[in-house]
C-alpha positions in Angstrom: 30.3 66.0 81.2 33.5 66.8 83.9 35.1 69.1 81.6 31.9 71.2 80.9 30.8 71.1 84.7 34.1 72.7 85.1 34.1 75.1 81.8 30.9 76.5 83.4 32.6 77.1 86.4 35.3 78.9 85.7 32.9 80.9 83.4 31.0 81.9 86.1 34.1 82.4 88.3 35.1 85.5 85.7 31.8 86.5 85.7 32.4 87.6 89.2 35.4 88.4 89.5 35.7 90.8 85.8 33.0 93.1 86.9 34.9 93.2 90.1 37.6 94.3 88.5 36.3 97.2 86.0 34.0 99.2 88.6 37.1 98.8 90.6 39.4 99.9 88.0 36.8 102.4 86.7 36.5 104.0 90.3 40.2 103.9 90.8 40.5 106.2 87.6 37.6 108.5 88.3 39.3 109.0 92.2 42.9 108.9 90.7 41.6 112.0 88.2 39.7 113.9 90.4 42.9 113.7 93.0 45.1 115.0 90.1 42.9 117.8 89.2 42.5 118.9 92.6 46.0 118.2 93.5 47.1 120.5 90.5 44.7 123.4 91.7 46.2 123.4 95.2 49.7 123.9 93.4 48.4 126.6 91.5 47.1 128.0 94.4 50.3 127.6 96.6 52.4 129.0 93.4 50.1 131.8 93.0 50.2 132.5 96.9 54.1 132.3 97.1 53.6 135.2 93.5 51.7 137.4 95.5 54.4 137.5 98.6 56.7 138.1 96.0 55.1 141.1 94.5 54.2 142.6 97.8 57.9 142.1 98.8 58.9 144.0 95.6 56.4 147.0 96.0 57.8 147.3 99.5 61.4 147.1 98.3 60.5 149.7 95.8 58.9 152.1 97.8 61.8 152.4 100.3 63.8 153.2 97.5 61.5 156.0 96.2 61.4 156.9 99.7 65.4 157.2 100.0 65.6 159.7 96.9 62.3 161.6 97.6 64.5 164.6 100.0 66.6 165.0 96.5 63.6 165.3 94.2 61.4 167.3 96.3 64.6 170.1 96.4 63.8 171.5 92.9 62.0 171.8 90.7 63.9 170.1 87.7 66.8 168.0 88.6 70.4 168.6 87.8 73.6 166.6 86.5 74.7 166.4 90.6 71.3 165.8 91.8 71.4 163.2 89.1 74.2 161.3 90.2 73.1 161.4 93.8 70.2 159.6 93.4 72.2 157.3 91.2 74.9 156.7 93.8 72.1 156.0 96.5 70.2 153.7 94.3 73.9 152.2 93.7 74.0 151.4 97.0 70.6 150.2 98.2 71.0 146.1 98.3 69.3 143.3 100.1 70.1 139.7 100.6 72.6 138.0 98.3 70.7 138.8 94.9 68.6 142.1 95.7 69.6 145.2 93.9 68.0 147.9 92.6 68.6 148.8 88.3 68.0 152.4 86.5 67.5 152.9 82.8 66.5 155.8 80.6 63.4 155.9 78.5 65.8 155.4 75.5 67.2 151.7 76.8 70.2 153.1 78.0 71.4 151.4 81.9 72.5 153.9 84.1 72.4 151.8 87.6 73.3 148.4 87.6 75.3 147.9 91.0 75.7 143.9 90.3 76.3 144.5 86.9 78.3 147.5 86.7 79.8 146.6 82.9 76.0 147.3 81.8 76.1 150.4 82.8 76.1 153.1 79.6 75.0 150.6 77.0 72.1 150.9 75.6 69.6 147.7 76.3 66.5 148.2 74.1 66.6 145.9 72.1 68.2 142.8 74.7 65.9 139.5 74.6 65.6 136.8 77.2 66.2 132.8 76.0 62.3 133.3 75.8 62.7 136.0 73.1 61.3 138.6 75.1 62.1 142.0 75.0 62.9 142.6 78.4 63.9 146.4 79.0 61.6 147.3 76.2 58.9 145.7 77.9 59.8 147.1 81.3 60.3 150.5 80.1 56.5 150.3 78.4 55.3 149.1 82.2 56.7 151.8 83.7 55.8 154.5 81.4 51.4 153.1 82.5 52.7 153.8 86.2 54.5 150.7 86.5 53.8 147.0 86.9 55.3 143.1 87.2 57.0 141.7 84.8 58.2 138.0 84.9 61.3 137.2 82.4 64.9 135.0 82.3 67.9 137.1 83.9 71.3 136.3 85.6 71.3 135.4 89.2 74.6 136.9 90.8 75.2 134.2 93.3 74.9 131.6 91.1 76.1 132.5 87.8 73.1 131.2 85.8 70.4 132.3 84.3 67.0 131.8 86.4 63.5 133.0 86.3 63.1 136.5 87.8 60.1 138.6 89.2 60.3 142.3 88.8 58.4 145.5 89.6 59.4 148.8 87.7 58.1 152.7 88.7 59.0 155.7 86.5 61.0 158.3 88.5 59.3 161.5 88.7 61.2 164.8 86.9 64.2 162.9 85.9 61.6 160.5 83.5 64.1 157.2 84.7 62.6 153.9 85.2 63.0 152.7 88.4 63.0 148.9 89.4 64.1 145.6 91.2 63.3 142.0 91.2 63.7 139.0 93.0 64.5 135.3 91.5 61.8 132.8 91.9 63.7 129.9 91.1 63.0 128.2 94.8 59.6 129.0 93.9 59.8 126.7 90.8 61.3 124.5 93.2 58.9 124.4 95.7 56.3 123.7 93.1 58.0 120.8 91.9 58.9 119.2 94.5 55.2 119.5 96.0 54.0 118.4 92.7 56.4 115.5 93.0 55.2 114.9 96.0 51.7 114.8 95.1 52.7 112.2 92.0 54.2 110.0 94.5 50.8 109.9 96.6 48.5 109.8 94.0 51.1 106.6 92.2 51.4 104.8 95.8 47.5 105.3 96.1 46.8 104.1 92.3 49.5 100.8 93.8 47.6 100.4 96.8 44.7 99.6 94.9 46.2 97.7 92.9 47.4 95.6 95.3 44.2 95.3 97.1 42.3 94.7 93.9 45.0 91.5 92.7 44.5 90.1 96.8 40.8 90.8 96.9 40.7 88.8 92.8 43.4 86.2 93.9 41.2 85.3 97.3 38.2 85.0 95.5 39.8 83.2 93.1 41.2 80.2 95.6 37.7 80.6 97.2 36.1 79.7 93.6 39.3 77.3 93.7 38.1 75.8 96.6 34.7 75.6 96.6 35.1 74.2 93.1 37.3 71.8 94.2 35.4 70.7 96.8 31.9 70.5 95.1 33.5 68.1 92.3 35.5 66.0 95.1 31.8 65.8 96.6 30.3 65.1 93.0 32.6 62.7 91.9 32.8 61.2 95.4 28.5 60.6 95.3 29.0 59.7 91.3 31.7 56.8 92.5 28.9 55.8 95.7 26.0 55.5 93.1 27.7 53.7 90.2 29.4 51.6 92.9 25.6 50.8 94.3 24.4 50.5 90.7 27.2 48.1 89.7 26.4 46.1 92.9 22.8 45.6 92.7 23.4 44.8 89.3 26.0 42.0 90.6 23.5 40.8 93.0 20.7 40.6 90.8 22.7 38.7 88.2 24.0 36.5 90.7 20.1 35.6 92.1 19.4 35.2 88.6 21.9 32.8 87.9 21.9 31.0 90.9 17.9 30.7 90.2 18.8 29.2 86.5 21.2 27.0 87.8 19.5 25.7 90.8 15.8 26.3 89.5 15.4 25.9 85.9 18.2 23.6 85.5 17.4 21.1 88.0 14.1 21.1 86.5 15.2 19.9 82.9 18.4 17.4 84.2 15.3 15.7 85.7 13.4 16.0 82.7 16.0 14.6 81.1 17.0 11.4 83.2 13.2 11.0 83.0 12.9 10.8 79.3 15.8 8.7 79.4 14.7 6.1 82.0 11.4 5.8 80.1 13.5 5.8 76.9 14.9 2.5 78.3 12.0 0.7 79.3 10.3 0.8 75.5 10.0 -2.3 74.1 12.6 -2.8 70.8 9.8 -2.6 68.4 8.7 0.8 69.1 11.4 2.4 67.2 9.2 6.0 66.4 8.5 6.2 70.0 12.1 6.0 70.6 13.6 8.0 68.4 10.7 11.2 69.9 12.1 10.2 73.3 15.6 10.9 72.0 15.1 13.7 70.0 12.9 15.5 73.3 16.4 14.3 74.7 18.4 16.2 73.1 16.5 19.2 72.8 16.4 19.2 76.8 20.3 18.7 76.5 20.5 21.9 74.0 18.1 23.6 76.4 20.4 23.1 79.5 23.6 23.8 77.7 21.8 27.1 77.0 20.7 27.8 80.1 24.1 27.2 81.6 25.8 29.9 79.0 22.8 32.2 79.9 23.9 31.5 84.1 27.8 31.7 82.9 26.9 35.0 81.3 25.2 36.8 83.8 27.8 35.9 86.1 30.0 33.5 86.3 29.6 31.0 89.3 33.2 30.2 89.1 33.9 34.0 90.2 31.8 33.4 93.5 32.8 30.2 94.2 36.5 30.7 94.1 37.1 34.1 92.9 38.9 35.9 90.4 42.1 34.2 90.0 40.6 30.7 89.3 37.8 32.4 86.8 40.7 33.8 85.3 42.7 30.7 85.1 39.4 28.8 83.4 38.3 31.2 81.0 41.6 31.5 79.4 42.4 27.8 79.7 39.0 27.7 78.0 39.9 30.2 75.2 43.1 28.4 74.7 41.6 25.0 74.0 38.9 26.1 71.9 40.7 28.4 69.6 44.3 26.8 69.8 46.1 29.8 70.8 48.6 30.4 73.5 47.6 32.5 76.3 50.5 33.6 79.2 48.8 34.3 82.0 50.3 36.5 84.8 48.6 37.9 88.2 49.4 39.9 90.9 46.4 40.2 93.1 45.8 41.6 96.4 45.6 38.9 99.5 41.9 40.1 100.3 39.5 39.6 97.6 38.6 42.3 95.1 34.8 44.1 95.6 32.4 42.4 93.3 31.8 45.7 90.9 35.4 45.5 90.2 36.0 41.7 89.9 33.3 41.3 87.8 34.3 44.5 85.6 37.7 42.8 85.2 36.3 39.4 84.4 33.9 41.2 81.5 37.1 43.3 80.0 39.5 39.9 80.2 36.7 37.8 78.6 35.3 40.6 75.9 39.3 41.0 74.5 39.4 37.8 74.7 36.5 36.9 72.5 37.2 40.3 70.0 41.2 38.3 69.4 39.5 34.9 68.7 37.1 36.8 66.1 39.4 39.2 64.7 42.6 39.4 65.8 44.4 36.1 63.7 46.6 36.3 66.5 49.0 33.1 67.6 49.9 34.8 71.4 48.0 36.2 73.9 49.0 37.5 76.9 47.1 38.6 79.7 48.8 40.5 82.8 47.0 41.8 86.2 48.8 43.4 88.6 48.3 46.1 91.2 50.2 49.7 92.2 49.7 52.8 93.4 45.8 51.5 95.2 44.9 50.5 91.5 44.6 46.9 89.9 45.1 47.1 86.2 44.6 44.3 83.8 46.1 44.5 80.4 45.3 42.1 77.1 48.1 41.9 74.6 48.4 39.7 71.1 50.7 39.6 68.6 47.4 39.6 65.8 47.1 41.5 63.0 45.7 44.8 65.0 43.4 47.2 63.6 43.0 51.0 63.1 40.8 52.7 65.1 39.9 56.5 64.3 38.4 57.8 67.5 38.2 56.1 71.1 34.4 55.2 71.2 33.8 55.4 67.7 31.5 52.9 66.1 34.5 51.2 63.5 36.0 50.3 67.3 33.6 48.1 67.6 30.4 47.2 70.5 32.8 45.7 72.5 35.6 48.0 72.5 32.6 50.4 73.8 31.4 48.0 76.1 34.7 47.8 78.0 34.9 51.4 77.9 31.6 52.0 79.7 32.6 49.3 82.1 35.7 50.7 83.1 34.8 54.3 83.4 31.9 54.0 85.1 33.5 53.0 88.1 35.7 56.0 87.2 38.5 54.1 85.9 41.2 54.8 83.1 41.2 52.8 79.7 42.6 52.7 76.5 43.3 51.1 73.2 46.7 50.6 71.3 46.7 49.0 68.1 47.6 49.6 64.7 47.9 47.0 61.8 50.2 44.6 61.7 50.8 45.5 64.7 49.0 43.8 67.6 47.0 45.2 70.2 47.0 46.3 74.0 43.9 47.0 75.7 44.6 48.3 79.3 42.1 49.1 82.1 43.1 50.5 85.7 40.7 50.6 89.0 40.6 52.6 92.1 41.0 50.1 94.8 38.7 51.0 97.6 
């Protein structure tokens, strides 16, 4: 009954703490996702925001440099081999920062200003693809020829060596029908990004741990609580279970003890005098009245039957031994008893406490001694008996052992244990002791009970 007190409490202990758990867990995701989708639009936003200086920076770039050859176009009205190459060697010259330079190609592909590049200068680029596979001055060419445009593609960065994404803006110079552009490298964009991104990961996992954390305190403290209150609730059960089979084994010890203090004294009395009656009238008959006489002794001995009754009844229902003088000596006389009537050897050995025992477990003792006891003289065959009480750890324990011819047993309780294997049982355990049963063929048999001392 314990173990399914306590099986329903631990299932109602996860029934509060497992919904806990998933609307936790299920807001923790719906938050986490939310944060991550939001989080992701802000980078976009910032990425897109950090673009658009870019490109304005570019237009600005490029319009200087329109603005720089405008004198030598506006001159004339078609444009010369030396006009040409002075707007080639201005454009040649016109840098910013350490990777800002300005590039000229011809409608066919071919470069003609390349000022960090100057080995591209001549050959013809048409066809040259980026580690995307893009068609870069193809595609530049086509931008500029709609009245220019952006174009993003993979390109070597000058002071570094690699290749990095780059941002350009292209134009188509008027009369001379060149295309016109320069870019910028947006690599510490792309790092920017990340790192904010990483940044934003990093919040969004210490969040996600955060909850976590609170989430495993909030379940472990209402787990000890449960703990707790559990523990405390059966230490109060068990301790008001104890207090009312301790009052129930009492009253039952003092109404036995009335009883059989009433038989002895009462009823008893009553038919001794009966019976020295019948016998003093007995012995006052004359000889001859033999039928007379042999009534008077046969009332006799029925009275003598009845009071021998009477007396097992009174021993029964508690023995006046175990009042009188206590355990020990009703120990010493039922097995000195046993030993005389059944011939076999009983060892006796006793370790009591100084004070005397409480009457639920002396009596409790006395039953389990005398029940083994009786179950070895019906069953056991047995030529030793030995019967041990002795007390540790604030228990008393009495054990029963024989060397008989034992038993098997196929389930503690079971009805091939036998009535009084069960009897002792109940005796022991409902003053919450521990017992148990050892035996197997051939083999003997230990019965053991243990007691709380109070």
């Amino acid at each position: 009954m314990k173990a399914v007190i306590t099986s329903l409490k631990a299932k109602i202990l996860l029934l509060s703490i497992i919904p806990l758990i998933l609307v936790t867990a299920a807001i923790t995701v719906i938050s986490l996702s939310q944060a991550k989708q939001l989080s992701e639009q802000e980078i976009q936003t910032f990425e897109e925001n950090l673009l658009r200086s870019k490109r304005q920076e570019l237009q600005h770039y490029v319009g200087l440099a329109m603005t720089s050859i405008s004198h030598i176009l506006a001159d004339a009205d078609t444009i010369d081999k030396f006009s040409e190459a002075r707007v080639k060697a201005i454009l040649h010259s016109l840098t910013y920062g350490d990777d800002g330079y300005f590039f000229v190609y011809d409608m066919q592909g071919r470069s003609l200003v390349h000022p960090i590049q100057p080995e591209l200068v001549g050959q013809n680029l048409y066809d040259l693809r980026d580690t995307y596979g893009n068609f870069v001055i193809r595609d530049l060419l086509t931008l500029a020829k709609e009245g220019g445009g952006f174009y993003r593609y993979v390109w070597r960065k000058p002071s570094k060596g690699g290749l990095e994404d780059k941002l350009s803006y292209v134009v188509q110079i008027p009369k001379v029908n060149w295309m016109l552009g320069t870019g910028l490298y947006i690599d510490d964009i792309a790092k920017e990004v990340a790192a904010t991104r990483e940044k934003v990961t990093a919040n969004i996992r210490n969040t996600f741990l955060t909850v976590v954390v609170i989430l495993a305190g909030t379940v472990v403290i209402i787990a000890l609580l449960g703990v707790g209150i559990n523990v405390r609730a059966s230490q109060l059960a068990d301790t008001r279970l104890r207090e009312v089979a301790h009052s129930y084994v009492q009253s039952q010890v003092i109404q036995r003890r009335n009883f059989a203090r009433e038989l002895h004294d009462g009823i008893n009395q009553l038919m001794v005098s009966v019976k020295f009656r019948i016998e003093l009238a007995r012995d006052k008959l004359d000889q001859p009245e033999q039928r007379a006489l042999s009534e008077l002794e046969k009332g006799s001995e029925v009275l003598n039957q009845a009071i021998q009754e009477v007396r097992r009844i009174s021993h029964d229902l508690r023995p006046i031994l175990l009042d009188d003088l206590g355990l020990e000596s009703a120990l010493h006389s039922m097995t000195d008893d046993f030993a005389e009537r059944t011939g076999i050897d009983v060892e006796l050995s006793l370790d009591l406490p100084d004070q005397r025992l409480t009457d639920d477990i002396e009596i409790t003792l006395y039953r389990v001694s005398q029940e083994a006891l009786t179950n070895i003289e019906r069953h056991a065959n047995a030529r030793q008996v030995w019967l041990t009480v002795w007390q540790k750890d604030r228990m008393i324990w009495v054990e029963i052992k024989d060397d008989g011819q034992g038993f098997s047993c196929s389930g503690q309780g079971s009805d091939d244990c036998g009535i009084g294997l069960m009897n002792m049982r109940e005796r022991t355990e409902i003053l919450s002791g521990d017992f148990s049963i050892r035996s197997k063929p051939g083999g003997g048999t230990r019965v053991r009970a243990g007691l709380a001392l109070v």
